[in-house]
C-alpha positions in Angstrom: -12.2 -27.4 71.2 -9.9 -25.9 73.7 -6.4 -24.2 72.7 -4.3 -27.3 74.1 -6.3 -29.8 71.8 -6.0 -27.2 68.8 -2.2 -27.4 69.3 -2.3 -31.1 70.0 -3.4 -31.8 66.6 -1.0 -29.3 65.3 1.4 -30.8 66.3 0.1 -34.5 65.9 -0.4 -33.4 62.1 3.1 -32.2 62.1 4.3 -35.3 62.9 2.3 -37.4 61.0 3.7 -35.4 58.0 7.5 -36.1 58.8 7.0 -39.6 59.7 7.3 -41.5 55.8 5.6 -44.9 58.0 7.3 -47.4 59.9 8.4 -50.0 57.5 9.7 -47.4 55.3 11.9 -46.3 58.2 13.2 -50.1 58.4 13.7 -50.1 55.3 17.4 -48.0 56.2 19.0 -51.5 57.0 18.8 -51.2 53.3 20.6 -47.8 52.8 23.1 -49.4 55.5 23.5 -52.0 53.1 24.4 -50.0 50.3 26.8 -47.9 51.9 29.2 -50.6 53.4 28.8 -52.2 50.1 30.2 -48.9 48.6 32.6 -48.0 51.8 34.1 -51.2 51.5 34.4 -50.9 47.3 36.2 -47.7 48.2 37.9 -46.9 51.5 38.5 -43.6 50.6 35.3 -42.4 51.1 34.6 -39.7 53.7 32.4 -42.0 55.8 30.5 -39.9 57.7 29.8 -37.1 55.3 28.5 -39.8 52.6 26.6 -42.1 55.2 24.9 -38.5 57.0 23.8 -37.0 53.6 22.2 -40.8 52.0 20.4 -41.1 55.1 19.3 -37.5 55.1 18.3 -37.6 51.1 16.7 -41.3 51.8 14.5 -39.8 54.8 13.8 -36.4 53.3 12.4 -38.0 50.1 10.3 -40.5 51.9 8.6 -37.4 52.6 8.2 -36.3 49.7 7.0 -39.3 47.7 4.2 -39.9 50.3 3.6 -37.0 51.6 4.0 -33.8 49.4 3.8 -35.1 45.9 2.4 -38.3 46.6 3.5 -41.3 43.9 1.2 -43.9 43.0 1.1 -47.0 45.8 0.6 -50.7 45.7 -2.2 -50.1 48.4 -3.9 -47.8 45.6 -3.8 -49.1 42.9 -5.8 -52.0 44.6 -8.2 -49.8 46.3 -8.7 -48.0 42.7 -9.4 -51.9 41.3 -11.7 -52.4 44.2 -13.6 -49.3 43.0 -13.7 -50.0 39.3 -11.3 -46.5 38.6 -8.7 -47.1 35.8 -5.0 -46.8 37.1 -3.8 -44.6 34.4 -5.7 -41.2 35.0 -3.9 -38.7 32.8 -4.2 -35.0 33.7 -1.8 -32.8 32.1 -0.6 -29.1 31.3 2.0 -28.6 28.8 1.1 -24.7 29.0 3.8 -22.8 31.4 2.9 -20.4 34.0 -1.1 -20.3 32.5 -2.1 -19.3 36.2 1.0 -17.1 37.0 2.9 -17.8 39.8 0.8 -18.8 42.8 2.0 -19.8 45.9 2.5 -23.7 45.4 4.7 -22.4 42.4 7.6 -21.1 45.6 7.0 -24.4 47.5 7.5 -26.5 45.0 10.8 -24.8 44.4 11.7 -24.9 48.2 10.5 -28.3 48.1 13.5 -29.3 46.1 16.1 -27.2 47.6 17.3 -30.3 49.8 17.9 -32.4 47.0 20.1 -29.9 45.5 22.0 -29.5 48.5 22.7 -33.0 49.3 23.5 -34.6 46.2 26.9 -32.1 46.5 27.3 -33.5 49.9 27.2 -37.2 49.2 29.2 -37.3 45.8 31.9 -35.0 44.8 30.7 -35.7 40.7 27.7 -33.2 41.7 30.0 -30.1 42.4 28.8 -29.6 39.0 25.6 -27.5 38.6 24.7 -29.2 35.2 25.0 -32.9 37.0 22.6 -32.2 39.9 20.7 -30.0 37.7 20.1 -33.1 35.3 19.3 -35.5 37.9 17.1 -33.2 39.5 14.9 -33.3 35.8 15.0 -37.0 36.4 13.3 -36.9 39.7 11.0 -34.3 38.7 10.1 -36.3 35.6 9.7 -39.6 37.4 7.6 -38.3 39.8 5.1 -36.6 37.2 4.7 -39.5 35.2 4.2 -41.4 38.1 1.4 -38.9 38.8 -0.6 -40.2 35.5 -1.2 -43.5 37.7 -3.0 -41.6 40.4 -6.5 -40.8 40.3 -6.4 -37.2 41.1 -3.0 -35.4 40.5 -1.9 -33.6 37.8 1.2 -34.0 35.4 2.4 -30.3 35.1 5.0 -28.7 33.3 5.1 -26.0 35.9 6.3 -28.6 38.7 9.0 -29.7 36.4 9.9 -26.3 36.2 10.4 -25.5 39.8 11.3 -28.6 41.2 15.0 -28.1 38.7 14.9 -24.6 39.9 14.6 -25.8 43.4 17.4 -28.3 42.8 19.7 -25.5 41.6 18.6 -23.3 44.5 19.6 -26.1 47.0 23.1 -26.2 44.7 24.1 -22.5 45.5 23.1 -22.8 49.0 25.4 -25.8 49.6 28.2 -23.9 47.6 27.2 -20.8 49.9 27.8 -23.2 52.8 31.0 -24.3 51.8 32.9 -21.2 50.9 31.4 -19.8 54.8 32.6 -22.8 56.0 36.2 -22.3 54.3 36.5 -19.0 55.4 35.8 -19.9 59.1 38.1 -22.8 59.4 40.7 -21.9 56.8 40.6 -25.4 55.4 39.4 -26.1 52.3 36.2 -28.4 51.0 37.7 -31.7 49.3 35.3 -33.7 47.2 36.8 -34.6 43.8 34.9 -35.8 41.1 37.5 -37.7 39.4 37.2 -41.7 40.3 34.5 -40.8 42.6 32.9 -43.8 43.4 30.2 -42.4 45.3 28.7 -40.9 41.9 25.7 -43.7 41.6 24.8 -43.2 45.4 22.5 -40.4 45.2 20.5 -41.7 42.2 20.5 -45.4 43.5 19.0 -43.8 46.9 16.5 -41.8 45.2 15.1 -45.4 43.1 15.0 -46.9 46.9 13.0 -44.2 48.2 10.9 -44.2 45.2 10.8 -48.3 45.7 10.0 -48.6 48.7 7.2 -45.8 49.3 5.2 -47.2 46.4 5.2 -50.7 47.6 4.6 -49.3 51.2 
């Protein structure tokens, strides 16, 4: 195998891994839905801020779901049927840190750092470290119970772990970001949390994601 085909399928596999499949990117008609149903509900909105970061969160964790942590799928499930294999294949660890800390133990945590950051940048209720915190244990929990349904990933305590500390890791960088920004432009970084109507998008876009890569 000569050195051009080597860094052919490099960069083939790279691609592959940051493409979530093409009807999940069609599937944005539907994120375009949601946000002129909540530009409209509220014209005071930063549009471009809001739209940029759900479409960033949407594609980012159709990524995730099918590539990195990889949820349970319509298409498996019937392939597991097909092969007489039970859905529900529980494998857990309730023990934390039995192994140490490897290396999947720091990319799980910078696996998570995006959502952190742009749950901030879509609502202004997530300036709050507790709030994206929490809905970063939602994610995290979703996505390990939705590991029992596979057939060989494991529930563990340890990716709950580091996906919130991950999600409070992508929090300080986007705070990080802001105050440089602020100190470069002299203007300050509005996103109030009071009335903020955009406090269900970030949630409601994860679901989708979720959604759509499991029936996909």
């Amino acid at each position: 195998m000569t050195q051009t085909t080597i860094q052919l399928s490099f960069f083939e596999a790279i691609l592959d891994l940051l493409m979530p499949g093409p009807l999940y990117a069609a599937s944005l008609i539907l994120i375009g839905i949601l946000l002129f149903f909540f530009f409209r509900k509220d014209k005071g909105l930063p549009r471009f801020r809001t739209a940029f970061g759900s479409l960033l969160l949407y594609y980012y964790l159709g990524i995730v779901f099918r590539n990195v942590v990889g949820i349970p799928t319509i298409k498996e499930f019937i392939r597991l049927d097909s092969l007489g294999e039970s859905i529900f294949n529980p494998i857990v660890n309730w023990i934390p840190f039995a192994d140490g800390i490897s290396f999947d133990f720091i990319l799980n945590i910078l696996c998570f750092i995006p959502f952190g950051f742009l749950c901030p940048l879509i609502s202004g209720t997530y300036k709050q470290l507790k709030k994206v915190i929490f809905l970063g244990f939602l994610l995290s929990l979703l996505i390990e119970v939705s590991q029992m349904f596979t057939l060989y990933r494991a529930t563990d305590i340890n990716d709950l772990i580091t996906n919130v500390l991950g999600t409070a890791a992508g929090y300080l960088c986007f705070r990080l970001v802001v105050k440089l920004r602020n100190a470069i432009t002299g203007k300050a970084y509005t996103a109030s949390a009071a009335n903020d109507s955009a406090l269900f998008l970030p949630p409601l876009v994860t679901l989708l994601a979720f959604i759509i890569v499991f029936i996909t």
